[in-house]
Biotite code that builds the C-alpha atoms (Angstrom):
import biotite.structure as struc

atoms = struc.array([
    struc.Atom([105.868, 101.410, 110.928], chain_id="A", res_id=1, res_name="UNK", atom_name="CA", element="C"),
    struc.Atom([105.946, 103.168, 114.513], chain_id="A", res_id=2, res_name="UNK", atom_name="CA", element="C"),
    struc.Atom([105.860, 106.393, 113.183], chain_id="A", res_id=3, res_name="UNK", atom_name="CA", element="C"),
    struc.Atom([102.599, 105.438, 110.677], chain_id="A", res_id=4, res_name="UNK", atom_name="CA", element="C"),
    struc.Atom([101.045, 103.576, 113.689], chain_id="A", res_id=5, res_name="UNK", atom_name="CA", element="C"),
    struc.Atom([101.129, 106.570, 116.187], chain_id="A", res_id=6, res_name="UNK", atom_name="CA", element="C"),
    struc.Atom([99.610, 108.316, 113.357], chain_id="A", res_id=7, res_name="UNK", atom_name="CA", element="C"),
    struc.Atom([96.690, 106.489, 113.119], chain_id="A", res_id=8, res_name="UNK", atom_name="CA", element="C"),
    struc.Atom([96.253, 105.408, 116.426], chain_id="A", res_id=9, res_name="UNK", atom_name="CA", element="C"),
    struc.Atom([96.417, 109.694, 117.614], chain_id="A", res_id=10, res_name="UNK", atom_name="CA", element="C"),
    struc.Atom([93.956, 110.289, 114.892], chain_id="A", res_id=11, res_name="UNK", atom_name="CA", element="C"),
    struc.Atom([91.419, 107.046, 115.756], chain_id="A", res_id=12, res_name="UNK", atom_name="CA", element="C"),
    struc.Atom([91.757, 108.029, 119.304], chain_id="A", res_id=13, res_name="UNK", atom_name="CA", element="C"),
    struc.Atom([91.300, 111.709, 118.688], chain_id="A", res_id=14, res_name="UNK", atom_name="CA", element="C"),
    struc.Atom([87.444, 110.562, 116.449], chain_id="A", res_id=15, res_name="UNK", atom_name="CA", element="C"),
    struc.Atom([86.765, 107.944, 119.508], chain_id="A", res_id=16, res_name="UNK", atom_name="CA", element="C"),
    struc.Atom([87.727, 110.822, 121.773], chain_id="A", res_id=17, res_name="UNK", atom_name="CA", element="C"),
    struc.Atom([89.564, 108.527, 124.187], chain_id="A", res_id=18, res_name="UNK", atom_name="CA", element="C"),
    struc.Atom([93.301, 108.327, 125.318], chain_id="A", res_id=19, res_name="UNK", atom_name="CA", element="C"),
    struc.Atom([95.029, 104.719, 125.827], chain_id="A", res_id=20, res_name="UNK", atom_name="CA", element="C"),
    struc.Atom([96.647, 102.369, 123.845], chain_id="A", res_id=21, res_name="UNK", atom_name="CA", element="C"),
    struc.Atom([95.424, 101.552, 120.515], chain_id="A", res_id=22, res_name="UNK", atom_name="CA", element="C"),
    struc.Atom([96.843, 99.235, 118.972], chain_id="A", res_id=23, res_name="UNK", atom_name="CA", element="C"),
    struc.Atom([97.150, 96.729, 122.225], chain_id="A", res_id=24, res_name="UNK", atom_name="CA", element="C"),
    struc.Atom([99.313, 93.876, 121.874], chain_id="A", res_id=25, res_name="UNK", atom_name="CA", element="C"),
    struc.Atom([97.972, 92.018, 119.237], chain_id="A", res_id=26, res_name="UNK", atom_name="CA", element="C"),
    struc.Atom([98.760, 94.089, 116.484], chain_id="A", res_id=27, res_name="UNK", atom_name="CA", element="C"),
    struc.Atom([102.068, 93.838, 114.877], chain_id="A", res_id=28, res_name="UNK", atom_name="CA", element="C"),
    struc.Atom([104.330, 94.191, 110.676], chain_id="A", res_id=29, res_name="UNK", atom_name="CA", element="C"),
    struc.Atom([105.265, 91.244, 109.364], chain_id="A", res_id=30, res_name="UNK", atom_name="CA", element="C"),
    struc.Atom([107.451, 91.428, 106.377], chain_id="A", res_id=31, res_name="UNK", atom_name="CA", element="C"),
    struc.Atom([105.721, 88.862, 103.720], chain_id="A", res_id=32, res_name="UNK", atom_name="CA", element="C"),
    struc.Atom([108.748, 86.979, 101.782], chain_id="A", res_id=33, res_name="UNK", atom_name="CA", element="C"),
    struc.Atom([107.727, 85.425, 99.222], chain_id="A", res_id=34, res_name="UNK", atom_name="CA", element="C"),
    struc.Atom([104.023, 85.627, 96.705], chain_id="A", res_id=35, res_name="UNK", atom_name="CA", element="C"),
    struc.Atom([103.127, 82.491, 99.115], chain_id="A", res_id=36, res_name="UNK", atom_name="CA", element="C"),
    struc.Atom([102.686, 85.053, 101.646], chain_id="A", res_id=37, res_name="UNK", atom_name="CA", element="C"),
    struc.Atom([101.983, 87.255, 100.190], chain_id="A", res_id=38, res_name="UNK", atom_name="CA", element="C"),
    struc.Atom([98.888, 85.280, 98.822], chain_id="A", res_id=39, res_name="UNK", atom_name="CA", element="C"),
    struc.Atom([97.783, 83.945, 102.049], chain_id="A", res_id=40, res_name="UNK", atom_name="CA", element="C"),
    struc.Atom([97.646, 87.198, 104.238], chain_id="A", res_id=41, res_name="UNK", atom_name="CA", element="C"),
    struc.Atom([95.037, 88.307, 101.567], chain_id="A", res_id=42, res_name="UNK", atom_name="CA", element="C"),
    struc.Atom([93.282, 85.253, 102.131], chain_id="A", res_id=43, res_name="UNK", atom_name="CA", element="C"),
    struc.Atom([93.553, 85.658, 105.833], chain_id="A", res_id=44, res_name="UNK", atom_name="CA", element="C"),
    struc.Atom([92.132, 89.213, 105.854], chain_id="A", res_id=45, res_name="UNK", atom_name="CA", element="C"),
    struc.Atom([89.534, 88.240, 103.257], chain_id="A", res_id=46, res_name="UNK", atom_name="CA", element="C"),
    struc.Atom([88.064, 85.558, 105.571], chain_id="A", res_id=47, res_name="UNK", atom_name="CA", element="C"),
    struc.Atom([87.557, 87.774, 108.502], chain_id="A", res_id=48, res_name="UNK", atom_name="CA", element="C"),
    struc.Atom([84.394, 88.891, 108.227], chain_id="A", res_id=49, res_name="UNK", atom_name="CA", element="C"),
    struc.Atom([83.167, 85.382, 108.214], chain_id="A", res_id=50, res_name="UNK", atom_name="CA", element="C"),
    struc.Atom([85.548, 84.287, 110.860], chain_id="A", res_id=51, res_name="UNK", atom_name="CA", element="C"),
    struc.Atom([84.022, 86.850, 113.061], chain_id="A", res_id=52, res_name="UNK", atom_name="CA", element="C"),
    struc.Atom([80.434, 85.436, 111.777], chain_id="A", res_id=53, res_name="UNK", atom_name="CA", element="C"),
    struc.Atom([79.445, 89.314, 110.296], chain_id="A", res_id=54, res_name="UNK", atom_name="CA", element="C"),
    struc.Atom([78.924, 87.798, 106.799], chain_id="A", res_id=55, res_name="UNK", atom_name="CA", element="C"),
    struc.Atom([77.693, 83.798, 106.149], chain_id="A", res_id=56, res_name="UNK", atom_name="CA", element="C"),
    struc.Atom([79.941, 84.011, 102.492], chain_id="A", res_id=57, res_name="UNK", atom_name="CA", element="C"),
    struc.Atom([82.070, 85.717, 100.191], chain_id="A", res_id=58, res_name="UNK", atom_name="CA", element="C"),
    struc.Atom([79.670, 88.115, 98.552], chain_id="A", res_id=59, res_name="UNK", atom_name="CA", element="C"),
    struc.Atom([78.273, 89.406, 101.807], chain_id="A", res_id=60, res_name="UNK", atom_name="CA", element="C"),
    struc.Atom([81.222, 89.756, 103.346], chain_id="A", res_id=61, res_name="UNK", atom_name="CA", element="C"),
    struc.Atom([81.491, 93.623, 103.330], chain_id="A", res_id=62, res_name="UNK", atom_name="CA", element="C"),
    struc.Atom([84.569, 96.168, 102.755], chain_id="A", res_id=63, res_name="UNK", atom_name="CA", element="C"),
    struc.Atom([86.705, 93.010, 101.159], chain_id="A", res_id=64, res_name="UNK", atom_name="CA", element="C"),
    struc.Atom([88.877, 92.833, 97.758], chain_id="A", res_id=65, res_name="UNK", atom_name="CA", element="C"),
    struc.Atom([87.174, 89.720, 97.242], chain_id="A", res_id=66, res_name="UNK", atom_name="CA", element="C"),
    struc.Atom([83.409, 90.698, 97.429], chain_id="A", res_id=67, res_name="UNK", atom_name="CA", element="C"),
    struc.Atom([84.584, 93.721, 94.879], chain_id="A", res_id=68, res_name="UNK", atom_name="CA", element="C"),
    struc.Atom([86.640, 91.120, 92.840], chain_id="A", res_id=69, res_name="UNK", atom_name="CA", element="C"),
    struc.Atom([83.035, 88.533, 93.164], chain_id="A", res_id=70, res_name="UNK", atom_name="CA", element="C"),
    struc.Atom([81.402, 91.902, 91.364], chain_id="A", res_id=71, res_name="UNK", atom_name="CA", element="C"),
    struc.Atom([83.543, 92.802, 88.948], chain_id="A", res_id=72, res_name="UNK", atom_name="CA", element="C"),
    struc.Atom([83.780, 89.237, 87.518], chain_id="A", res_id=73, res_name="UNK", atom_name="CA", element="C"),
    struc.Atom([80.212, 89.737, 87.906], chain_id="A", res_id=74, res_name="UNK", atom_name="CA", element="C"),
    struc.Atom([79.559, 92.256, 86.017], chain_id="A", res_id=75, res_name="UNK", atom_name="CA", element="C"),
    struc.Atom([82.016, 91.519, 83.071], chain_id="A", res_id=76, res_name="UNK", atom_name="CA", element="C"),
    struc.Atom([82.835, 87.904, 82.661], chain_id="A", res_id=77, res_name="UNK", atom_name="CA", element="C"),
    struc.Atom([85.823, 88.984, 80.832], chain_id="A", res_id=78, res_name="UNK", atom_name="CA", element="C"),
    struc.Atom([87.593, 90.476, 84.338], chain_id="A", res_id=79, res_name="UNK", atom_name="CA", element="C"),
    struc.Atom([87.584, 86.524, 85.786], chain_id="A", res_id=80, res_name="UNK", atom_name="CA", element="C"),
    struc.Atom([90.619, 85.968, 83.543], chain_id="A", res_id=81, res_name="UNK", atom_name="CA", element="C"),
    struc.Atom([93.117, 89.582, 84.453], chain_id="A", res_id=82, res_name="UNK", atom_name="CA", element="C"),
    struc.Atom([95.515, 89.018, 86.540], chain_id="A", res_id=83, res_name="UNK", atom_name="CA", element="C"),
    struc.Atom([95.788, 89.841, 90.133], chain_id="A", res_id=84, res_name="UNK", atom_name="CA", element="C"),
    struc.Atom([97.404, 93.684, 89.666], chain_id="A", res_id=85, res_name="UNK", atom_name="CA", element="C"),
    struc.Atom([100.818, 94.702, 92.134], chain_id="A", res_id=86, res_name="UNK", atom_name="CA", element="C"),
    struc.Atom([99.585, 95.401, 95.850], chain_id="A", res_id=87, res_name="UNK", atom_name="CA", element="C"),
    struc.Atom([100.202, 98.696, 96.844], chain_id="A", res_id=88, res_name="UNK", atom_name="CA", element="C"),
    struc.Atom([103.921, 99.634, 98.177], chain_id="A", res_id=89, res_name="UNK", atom_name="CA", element="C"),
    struc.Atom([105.569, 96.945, 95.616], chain_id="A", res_id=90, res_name="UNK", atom_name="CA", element="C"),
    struc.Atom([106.891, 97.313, 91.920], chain_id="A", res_id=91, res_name="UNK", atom_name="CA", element="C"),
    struc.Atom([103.958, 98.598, 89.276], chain_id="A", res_id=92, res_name="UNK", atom_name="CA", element="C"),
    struc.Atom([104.454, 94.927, 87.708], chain_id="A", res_id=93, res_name="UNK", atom_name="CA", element="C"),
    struc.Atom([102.106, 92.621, 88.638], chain_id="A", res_id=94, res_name="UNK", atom_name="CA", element="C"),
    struc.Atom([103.356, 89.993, 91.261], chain_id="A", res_id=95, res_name="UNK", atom_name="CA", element="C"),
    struc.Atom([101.317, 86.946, 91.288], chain_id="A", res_id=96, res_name="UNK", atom_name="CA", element="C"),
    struc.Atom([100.569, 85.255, 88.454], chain_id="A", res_id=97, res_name="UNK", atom_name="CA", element="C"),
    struc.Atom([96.865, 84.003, 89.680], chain_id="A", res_id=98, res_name="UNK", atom_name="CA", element="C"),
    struc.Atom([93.646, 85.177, 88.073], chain_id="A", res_id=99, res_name="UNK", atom_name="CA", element="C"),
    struc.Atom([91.230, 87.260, 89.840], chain_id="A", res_id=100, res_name="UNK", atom_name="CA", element="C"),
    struc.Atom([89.060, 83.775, 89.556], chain_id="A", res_id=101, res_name="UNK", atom_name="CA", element="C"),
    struc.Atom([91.637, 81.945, 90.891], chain_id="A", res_id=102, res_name="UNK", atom_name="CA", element="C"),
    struc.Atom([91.924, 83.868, 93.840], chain_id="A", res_id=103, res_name="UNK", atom_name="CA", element="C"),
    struc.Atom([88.181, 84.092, 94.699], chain_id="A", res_id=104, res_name="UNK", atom_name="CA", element="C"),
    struc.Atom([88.139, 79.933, 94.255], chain_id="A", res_id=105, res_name="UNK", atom_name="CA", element="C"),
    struc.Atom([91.254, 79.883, 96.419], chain_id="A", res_id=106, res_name="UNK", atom_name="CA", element="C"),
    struc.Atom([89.673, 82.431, 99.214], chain_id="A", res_id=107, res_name="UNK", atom_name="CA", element="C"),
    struc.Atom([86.627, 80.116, 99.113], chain_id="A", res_id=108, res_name="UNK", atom_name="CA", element="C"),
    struc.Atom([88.453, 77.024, 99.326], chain_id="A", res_id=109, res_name="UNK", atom_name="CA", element="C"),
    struc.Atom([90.014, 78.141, 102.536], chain_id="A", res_id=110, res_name="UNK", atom_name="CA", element="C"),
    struc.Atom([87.489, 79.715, 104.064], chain_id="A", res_id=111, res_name="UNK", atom_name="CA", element="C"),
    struc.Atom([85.624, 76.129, 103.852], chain_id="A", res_id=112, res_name="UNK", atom_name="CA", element="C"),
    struc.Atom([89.012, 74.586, 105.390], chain_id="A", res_id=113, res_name="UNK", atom_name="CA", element="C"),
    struc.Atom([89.390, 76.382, 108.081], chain_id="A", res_id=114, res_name="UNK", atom_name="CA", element="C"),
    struc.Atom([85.599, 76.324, 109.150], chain_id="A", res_id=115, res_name="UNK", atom_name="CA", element="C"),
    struc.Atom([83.694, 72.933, 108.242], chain_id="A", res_id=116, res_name="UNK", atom_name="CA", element="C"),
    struc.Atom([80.409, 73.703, 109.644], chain_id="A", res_id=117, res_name="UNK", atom_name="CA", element="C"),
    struc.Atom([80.144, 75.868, 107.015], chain_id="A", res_id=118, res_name="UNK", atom_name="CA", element="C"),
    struc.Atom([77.254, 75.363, 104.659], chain_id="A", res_id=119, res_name="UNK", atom_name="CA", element="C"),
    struc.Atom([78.399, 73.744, 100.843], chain_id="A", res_id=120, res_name="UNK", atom_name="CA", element="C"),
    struc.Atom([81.080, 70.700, 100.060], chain_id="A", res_id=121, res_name="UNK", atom_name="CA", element="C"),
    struc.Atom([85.010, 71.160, 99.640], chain_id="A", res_id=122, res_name="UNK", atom_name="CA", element="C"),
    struc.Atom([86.603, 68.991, 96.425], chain_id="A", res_id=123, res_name="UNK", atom_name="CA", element="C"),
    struc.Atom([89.344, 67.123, 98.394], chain_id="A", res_id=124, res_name="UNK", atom_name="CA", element="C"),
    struc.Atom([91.597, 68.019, 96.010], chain_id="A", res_id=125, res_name="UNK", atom_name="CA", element="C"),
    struc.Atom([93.473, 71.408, 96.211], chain_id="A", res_id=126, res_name="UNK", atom_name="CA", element="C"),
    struc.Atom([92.728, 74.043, 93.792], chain_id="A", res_id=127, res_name="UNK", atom_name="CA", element="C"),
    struc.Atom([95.233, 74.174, 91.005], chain_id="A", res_id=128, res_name="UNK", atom_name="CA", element="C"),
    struc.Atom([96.810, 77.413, 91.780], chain_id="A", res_id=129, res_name="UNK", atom_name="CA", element="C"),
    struc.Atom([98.799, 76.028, 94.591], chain_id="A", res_id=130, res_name="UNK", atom_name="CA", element="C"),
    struc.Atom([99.921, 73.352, 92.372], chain_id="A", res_id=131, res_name="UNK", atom_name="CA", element="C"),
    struc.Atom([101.173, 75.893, 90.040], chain_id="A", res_id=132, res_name="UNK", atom_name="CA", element="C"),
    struc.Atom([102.765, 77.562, 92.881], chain_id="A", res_id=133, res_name="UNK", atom_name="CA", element="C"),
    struc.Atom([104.193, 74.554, 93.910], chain_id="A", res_id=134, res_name="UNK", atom_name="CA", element="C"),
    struc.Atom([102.696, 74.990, 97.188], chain_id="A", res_id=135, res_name="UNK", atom_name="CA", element="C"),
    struc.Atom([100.994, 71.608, 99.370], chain_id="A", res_id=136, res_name="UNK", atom_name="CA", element="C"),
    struc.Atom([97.636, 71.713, 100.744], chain_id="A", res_id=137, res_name="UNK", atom_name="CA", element="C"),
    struc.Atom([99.078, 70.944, 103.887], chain_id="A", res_id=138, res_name="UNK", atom_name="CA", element="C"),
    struc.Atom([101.253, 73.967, 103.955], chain_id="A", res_id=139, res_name="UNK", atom_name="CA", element="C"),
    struc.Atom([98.880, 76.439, 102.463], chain_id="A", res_id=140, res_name="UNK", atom_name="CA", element="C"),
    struc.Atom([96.159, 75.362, 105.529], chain_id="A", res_id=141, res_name="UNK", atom_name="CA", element="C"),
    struc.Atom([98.855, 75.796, 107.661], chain_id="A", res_id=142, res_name="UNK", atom_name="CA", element="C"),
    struc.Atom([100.604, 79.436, 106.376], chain_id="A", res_id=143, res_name="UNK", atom_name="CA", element="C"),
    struc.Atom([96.967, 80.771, 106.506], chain_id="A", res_id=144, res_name="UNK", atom_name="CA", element="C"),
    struc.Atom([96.401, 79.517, 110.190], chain_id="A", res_id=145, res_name="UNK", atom_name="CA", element="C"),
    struc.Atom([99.426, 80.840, 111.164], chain_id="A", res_id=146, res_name="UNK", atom_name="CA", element="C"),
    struc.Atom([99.514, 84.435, 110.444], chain_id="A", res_id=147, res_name="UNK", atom_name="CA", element="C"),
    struc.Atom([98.994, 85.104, 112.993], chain_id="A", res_id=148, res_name="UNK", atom_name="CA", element="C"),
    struc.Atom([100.375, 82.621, 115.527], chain_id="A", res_id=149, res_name="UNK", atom_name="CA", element="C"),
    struc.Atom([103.414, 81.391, 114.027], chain_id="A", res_id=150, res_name="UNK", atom_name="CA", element="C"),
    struc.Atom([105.074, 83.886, 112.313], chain_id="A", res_id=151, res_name="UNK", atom_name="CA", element="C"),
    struc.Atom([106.348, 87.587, 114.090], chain_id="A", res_id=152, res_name="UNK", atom_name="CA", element="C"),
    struc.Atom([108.221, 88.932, 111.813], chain_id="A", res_id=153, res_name="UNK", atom_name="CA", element="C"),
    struc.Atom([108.076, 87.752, 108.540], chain_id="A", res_id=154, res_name="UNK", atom_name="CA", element="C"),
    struc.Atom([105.832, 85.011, 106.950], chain_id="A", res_id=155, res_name="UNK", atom_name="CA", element="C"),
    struc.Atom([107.240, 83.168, 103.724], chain_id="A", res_id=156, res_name="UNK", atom_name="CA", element="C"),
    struc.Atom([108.238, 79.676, 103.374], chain_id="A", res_id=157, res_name="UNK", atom_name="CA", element="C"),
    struc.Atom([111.901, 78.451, 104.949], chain_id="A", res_id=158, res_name="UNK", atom_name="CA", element="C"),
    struc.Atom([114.126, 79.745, 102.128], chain_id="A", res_id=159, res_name="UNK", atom_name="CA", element="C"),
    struc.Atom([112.730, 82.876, 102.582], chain_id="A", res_id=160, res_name="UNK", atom_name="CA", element="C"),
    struc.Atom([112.690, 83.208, 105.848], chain_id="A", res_id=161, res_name="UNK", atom_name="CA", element="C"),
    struc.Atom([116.338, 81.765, 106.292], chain_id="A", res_id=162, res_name="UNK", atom_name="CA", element="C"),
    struc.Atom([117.209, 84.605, 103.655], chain_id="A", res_id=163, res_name="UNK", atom_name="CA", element="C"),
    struc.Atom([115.456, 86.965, 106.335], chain_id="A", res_id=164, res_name="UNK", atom_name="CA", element="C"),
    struc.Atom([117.182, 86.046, 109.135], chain_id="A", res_id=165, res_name="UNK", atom_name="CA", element="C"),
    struc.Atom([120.268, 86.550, 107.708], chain_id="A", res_id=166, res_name="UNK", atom_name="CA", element="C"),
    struc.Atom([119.774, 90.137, 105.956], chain_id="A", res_id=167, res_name="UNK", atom_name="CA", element="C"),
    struc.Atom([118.926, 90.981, 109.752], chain_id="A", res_id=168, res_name="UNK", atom_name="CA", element="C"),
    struc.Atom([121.951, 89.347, 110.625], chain_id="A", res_id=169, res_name="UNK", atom_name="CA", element="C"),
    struc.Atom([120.192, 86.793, 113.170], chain_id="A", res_id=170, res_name="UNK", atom_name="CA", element="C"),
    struc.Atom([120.268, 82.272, 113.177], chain_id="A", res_id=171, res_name="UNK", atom_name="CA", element="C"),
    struc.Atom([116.780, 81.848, 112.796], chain_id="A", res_id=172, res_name="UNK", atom_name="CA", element="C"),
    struc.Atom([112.929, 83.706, 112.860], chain_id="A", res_id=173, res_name="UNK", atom_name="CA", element="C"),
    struc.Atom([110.165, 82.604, 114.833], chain_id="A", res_id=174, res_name="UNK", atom_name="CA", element="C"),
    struc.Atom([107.618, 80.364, 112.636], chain_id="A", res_id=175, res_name="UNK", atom_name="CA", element="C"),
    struc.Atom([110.989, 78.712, 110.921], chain_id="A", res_id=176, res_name="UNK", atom_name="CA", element="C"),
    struc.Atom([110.245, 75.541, 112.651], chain_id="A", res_id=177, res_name="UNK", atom_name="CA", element="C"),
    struc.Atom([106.928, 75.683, 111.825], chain_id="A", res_id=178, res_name="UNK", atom_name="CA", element="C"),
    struc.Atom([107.072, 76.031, 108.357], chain_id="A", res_id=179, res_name="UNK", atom_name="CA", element="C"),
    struc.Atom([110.126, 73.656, 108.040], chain_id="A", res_id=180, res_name="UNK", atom_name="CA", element="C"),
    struc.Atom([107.232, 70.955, 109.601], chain_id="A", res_id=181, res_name="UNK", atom_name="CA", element="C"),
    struc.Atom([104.659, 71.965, 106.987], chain_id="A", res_id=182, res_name="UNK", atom_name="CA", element="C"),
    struc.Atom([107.126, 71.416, 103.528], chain_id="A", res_id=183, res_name="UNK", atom_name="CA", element="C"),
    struc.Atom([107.732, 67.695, 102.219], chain_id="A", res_id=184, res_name="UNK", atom_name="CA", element="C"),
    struc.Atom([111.245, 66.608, 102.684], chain_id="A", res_id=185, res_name="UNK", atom_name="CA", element="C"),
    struc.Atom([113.743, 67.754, 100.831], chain_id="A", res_id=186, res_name="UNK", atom_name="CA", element="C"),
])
């Protein structure tokens, strides 16, 4: 990762024609464990542009997989039903078994969680691909808000990040604590 980030940090620098630090200290990799997290860093980057209040909703929000996904179900009804395909980097087999309109209703969903004021109402219920997943609303609110904050360098649920920490030969990750909080009792 420090090899591809001084790569494109020499070559943004070199089109902003500035010298400096790039990437500051609020960039970072974290390894994603699990389709959980996998799932919810999508979300999280799919909710920016309305986080940073650049698009009101999911079809304006520009230069997003959902807004393309929001088209293409769009433009052939048919689409709403494939599956998610593999994200780039992992095995040529799908990995999540969610439907493309599963995953817009999901990004939506969260998106009105994490900001109330915005316009529309939110079922209380969750949508039913966490319960497929097996995932609570509780800890799906609380993986998404914490991509950022409580995970460095790996975000997945505890197994996974238990499993982590001891390929890298370490007692514990931060955000284990965290997560352990946000799953029911065992």
């Amino acid at each position: 990762m420090r090899a591809l980030n001084q790569f494109i940090a020499k070559a943004a620098n070199a089109e902003d024609n500035c010298t400096g630090k790039f990437w500051e200290g609020r960039f970072k990799c974290q390894r994603l464990e699990d389709e959980s997290a996998v799932l919810s860093v999508m979300t999280y980057v799919d909710l920016n542009p309305i986080r940073a209040k650049l698009a009101a909703d999911l079809p304006s929000s520009d230069h997003t997989s959902v807004k393309r996904r929001i088209e293409r179900i769009a433009g052939s009804p048919r689409e709403a039903k494939s599956r998610l395909g593999p994200v780039v980097g992992t095995s040529q087999t799908p990995l999540l078994e969610i439907s493309e309109l599963a995953y817009v209703e999901l990004v939506d969903w969260t998106g009105r969680l994490l900001h109330p004021q915005k316009r529309g109402k939110i079922a209380a219920g969750a949508p039913p691909i966490l319960r497929q997943m097996g995932i609570s609303e509780r800890r799906w609110r609380g993986q998404v808000r914490g991509t950022e904050t409580i995970y460095w360098h790996a975000v997945g649920s505890f197994d996974a990040l238990c499993e982590r920490a001891d390929a890298l030969g370490q007692q514990w990750l931060r955000g284990m604590r965290s997560v352990r909080a946000l799953e029911p009792p065992r």
